[in-house]
N, C-alpha and C positions, 0 to 999 in steps of 0.2 A: 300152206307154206310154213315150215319152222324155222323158228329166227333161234340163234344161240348167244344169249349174251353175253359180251367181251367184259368183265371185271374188273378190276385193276389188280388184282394176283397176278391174272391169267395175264396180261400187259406186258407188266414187271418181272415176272419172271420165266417170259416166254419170249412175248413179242423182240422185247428189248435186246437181249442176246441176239434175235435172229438180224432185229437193223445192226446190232453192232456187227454180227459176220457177213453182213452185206458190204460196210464199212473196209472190211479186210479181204474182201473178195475185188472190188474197187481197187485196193491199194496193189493188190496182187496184179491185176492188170495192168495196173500202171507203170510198176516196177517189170511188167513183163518185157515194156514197150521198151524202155532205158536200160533193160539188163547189161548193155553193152559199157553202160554209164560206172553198175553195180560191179560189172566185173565177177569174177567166178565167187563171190558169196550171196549171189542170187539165189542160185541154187538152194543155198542153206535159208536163205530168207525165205521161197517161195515152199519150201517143205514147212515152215513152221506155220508159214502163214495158211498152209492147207491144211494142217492138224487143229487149227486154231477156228478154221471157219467150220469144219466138222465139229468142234466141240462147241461151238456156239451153236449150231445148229440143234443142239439136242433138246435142250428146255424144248422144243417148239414139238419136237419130234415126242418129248414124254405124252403131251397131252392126247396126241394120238389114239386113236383105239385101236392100234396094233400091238399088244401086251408081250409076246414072244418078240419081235422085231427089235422095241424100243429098249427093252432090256438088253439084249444082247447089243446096240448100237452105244446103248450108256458105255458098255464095257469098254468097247475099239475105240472111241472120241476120248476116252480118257489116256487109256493105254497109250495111242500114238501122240496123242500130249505131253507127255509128261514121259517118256520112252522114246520119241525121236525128235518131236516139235521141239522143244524147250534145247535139246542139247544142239539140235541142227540151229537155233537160235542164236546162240552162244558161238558157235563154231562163225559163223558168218560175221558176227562183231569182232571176231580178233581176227578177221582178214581185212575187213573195211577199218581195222585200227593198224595193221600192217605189222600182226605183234604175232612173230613165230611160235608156238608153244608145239611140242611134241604129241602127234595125235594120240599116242595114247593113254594122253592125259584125258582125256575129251569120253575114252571109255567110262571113265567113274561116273560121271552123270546118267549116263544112259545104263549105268549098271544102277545106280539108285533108282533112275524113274521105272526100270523095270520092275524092284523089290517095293516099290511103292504101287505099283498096279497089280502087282502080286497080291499084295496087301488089299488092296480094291476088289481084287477078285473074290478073294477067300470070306471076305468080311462080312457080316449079314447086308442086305441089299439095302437102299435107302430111300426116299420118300414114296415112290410110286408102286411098290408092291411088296407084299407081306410077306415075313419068313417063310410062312409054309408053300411061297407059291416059288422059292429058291430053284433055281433050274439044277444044283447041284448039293450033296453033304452038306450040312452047316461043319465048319470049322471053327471058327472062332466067332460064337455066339457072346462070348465077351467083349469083342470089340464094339465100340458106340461109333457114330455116327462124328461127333466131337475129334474121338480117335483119328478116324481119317482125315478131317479136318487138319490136326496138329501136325499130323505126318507130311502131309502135302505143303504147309509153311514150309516144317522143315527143310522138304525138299527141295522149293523153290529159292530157298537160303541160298543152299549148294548152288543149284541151279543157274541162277539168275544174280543172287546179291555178292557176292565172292565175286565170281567173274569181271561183273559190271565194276566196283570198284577195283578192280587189278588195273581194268582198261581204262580207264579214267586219273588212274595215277603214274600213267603213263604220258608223255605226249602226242596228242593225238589231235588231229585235224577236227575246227569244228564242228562242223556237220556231224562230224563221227563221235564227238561228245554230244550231239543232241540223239542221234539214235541210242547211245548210251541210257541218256536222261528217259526217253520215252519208256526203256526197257524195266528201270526202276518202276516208272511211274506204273507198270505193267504191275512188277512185282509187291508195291502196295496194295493197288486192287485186289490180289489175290488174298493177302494176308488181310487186309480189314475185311473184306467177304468173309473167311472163314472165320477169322473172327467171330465176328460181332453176327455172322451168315445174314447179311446184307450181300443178296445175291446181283440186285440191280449195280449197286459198285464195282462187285466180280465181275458182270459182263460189261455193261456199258463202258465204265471207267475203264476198263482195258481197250475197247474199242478207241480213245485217244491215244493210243500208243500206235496206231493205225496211222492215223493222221498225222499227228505230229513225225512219223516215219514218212510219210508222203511231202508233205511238206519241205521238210529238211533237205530231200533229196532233190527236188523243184528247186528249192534254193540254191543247191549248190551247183545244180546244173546250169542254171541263171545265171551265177557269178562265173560262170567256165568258158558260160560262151558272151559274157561279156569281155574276160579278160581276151577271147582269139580277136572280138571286135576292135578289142581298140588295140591289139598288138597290129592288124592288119593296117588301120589306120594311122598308126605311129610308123608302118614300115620304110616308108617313102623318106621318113625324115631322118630315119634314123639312116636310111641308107645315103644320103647328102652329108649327114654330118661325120660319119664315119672316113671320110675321107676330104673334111671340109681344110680348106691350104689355101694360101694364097698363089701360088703359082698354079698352071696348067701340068697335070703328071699323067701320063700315061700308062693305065694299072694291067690292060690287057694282058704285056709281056709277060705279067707274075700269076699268068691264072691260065696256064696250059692249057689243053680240052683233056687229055689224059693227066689221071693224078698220079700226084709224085709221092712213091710209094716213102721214097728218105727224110718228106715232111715228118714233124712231131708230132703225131696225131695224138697219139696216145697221153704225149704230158700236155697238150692243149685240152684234150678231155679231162684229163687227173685235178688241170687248175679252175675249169671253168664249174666241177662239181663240188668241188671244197669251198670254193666260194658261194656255190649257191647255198650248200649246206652249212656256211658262218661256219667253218673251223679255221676260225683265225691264227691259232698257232699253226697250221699249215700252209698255210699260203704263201709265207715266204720261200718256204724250200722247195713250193710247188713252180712259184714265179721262176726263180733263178735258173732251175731244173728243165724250163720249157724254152726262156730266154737264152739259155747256153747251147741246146739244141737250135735254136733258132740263129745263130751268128753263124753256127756249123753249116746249116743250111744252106744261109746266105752267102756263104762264102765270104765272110767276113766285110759284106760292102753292106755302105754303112744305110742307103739311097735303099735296096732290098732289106734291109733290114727295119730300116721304118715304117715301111709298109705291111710287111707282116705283123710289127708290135701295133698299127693302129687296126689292125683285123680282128688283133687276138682281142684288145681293148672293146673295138668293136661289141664283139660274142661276149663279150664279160654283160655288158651293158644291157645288151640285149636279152638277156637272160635274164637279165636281174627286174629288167622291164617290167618282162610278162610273168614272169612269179608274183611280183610284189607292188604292181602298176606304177606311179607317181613318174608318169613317161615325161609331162613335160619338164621338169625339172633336170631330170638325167640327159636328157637330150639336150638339154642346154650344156650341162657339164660336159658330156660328150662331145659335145662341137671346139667346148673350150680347149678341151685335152687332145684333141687332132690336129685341133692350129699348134697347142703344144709342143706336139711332136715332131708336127712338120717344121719347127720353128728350132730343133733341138741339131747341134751340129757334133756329137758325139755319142757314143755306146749305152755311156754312163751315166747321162742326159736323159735318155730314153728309158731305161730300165727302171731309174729313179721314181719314174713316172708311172712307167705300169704296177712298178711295185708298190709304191701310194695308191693308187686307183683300186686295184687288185683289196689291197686291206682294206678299203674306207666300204668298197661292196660290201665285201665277204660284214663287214658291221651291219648293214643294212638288209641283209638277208632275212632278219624277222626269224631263224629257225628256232629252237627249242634249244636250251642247252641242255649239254649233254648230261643225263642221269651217273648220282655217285655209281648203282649198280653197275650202268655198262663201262665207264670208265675204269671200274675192278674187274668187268669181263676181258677187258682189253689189257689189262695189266697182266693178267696169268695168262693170259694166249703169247702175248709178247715173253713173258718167263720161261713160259713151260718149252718155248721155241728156242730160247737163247741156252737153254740149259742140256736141250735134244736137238740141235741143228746136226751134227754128224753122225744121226740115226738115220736109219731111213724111217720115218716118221709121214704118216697122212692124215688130212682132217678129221677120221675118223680115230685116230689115236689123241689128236688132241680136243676134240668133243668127249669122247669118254675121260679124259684127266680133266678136262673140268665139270662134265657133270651136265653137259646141255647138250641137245640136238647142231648136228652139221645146220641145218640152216640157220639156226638163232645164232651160233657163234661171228658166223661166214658174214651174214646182214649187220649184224652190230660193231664187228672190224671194221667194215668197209664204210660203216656209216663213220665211225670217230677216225678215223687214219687216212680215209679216201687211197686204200688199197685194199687189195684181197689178203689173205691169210697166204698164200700161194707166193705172192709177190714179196710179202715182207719176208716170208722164208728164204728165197732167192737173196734177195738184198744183203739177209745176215749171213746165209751161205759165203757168197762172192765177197764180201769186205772183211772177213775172216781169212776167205782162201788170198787174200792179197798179200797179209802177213806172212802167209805160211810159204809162198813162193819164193818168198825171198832166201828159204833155209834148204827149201827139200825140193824136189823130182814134182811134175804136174797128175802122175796117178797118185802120187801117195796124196798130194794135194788133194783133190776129187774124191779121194775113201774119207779123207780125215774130216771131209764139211758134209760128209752125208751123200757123195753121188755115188754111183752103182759102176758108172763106166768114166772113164777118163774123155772118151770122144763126144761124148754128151757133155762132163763138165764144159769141155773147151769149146763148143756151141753157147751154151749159156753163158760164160764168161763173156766171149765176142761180143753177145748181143749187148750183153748188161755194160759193159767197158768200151767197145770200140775195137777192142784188141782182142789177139789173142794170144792163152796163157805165157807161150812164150816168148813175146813182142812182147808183154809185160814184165814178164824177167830180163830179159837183156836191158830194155830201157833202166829199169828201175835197178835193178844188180848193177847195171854201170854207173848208175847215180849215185850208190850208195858207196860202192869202192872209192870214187871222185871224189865224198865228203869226207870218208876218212883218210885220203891220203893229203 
């Protein structure tokens, strides 16, 4: 029987990479289980993490006495490293950091790790077999071994250190700054490896960017389905206190079985996201906005009309709950503010209320303030709009005048405005054409704000107003002759 003894070379710079891709083989199943968790940057994750267990595999596969095989294997574990792994790597953190960037930005890397495996290709071969046994021309019999080394830092600069801190200086969800941190901690091991070629650091030490990947993503699955436990738990009370009064009220009446399409759905959505997302300067215009629709509704009674304000209070509350836990507290406030209301014998009573509650949330929201950059993206979208409304003008003309992708623009609007780019251009449209009604004709009106047809304007008018075009002229042209005579 022959026995082969295991050395500590042969350990270190074999074995050890192969436990670290068993480490990432592990993680990849795990993340297979929860991709649902991951969401569509699995994909990007589980491509790197299969280029990455392939290239740890190779030490183990050098030692081999398969000499054609293992050389050509060197080649593709690198290649698909550093050409699909590493950019597919980077692609998946700016999804999991919810940070639009233009894919064809995402080419340059993968255009570099290609000119870097180029580089790997042409270059003399490196520790495990001789020039002369090259499977093709020597090219560049100048290049050392060093060389590659230095080029490969390089590359993972691009690659990995760029990126990583773009996304980081960003706001971004814990968890998603610790996948961040592991990815660094990824791209040291490469560089002190090649460095110092400390290759145990290269493999292993990359193998805790595994883990600490598995980890983070356990945790924050942990917190996700702790936060549905105790919202489940909170629901019963929150549903008692949402309509906590001293008197017996019968709430059936206001809860049809078929929905009423003439509710405010839309400015009850518009306020209850502004709040979640802390844009306190909006909140007021969102309240008022939802509360004016709502007396509409109600038909100006005052008994329906409290009802709806402690609903809407309600969903504030509830939301802000299960975002940001701290239930019992709010639940008490919440109870306070339904007796509030029920205690309230006018309009002005009640709005006072939502409108305070509405702001003191939208404080508690915990969100991120908003970056000087996108607060400058939103300044020239709202410009480049006020200065082109009676164009005919689409996202894609105002993406191209400022220089970013339709999604980045559209996402970054709607996160600081809590409307679309769509909406606000309406808005500026119609309270322009208000003016103009007053002086001219409703097609010339509809050409001069940017509409294409006059019967369309007078559609979106109605909707946005209540009225149409000319039920706002006559009102309003009588109103105006009344003052000046």
């Amino acid at each position: 029987m022959v026995y082969t003894e295991l050395d500590w070379h042969t350990f270190l710079r074999a074995i050890i990479p192969f436990i670290a891709a068993n480490v990432y083989l592990m993680v990849l199943i795990y993340f297979t289980l929860v991709r649902a968790r991951i969401g569509s940057a699995y994909a990007y994750f589980a491509t790197f993490m299969a280029c990455i267990i392939l290239f740890l595999s190779g030490p183990l596969i050098n030692i081999m006495p398969i000499e054609n095989g293992k050389r050509w294997f060197d080649l593709v574990r690198n290649v698909l490293l550093f050409s699909l792994g590493m950019p597919a790597l980077v692609y998946g953190l700016f999804i999991q950091a919810q940070i639009t960037v233009r894919r064809e930005i995402f080419i340059i890397p993968i255009l570099l790790g290609m000119a870097w495996s180029l580089l790997f290709v042409i270059a003399p071969p490196f520790y495990y077999h001789h020039l002369d046994q090259q499977p093709w021309p020597k090219v560049f019999e100048s290049i050392t071994n060093q060389d590659i080394y230095n080029a490969q830092i390089l590359l993972v600069t691009i690659q990995l250190l760029l990126p990583s801190l773009f996304i980081l200086y960003r706001p971004i969800k814990r968890y998603v700054a610790i996948l961040v941190y592991a990815v660094l901690l990824l791209y040291t091991c490469i560089c002190i490896g090649n460095i110092f070629q400390k290759w145990v650091v290269y493999y292993a030490g990359s193998a805790l960017t595994a883990i600490i990947w598995a980890s983070a993503i356990y945790r924050d699955i942990q917190m996700t389905n702790e936060k549905v436990k105790q919202h489940y738990l909170h629901q019963s009370s929150l549903a008692i206190a949402q309509y906590a009064a001293p008197s017996n009220t019968h709430f059936t009446e206001y809860y049809p079985k078929k929905i009423n399409e003439s509710y405010p759905f839309k400015e009850r959505a518009a306020l209850i996201e502004t709040v979640a997302f802390a844009r306190g300067a909006l909140v007021a215009d969102r309240v008022q906005n939802l509360l004016h629709a709502l007396k509409s509704f109600s038909q100006h009674n005052l008994a329906t009309y409290r009802v709806r304000a402690k609903e809407v209070l309600f969903m504030l509350f509830d939301s802000l709950i299960f975002n940001s836990g701290n239930a019992a507290t709010l639940i008490k406030q919440l109870e306070e503010k339904g007796q509030a209301l029920e205690a309230c014998t006018s309009f002005t009573q009640i709005d006072d209320i939502i409108q305070h509650e509405a702001k003191f949330l939208a404080s508690l929201s915990g969100k991120t303030e908003d970056s000087p950059a996108d607060s400058a993206l939103v300044d020239r979208i709202k410009t480049f709009i006020l200065s082109h409304y009676h164009k005919d003008i689409s996202l894609n003309d105002i993406a191209d005048e400022i220089g970013a992708s339709r999604s980045h623009i559209t996402k970054n609007f709607k996160n600081l405005t809590a409307q679309t780019i769509n909406q606000y251009l309406i808005d500026v449209r119609i309270n322009k054409s208000k003016e103009l009604l007053l002086t001219q004709s409703i097609t010339n009106t509809a050409f001069d704000v940017g509409f294409n047809n006059s019967a369309y304007f007078s559609t979106v008018f109605k909707k946005q107003t209540g009225c149409t075009p000319k039920e706002y002229q006559r009102v309003h042209t009588t109103t105006t002759n009344k003052t000046m005579i």
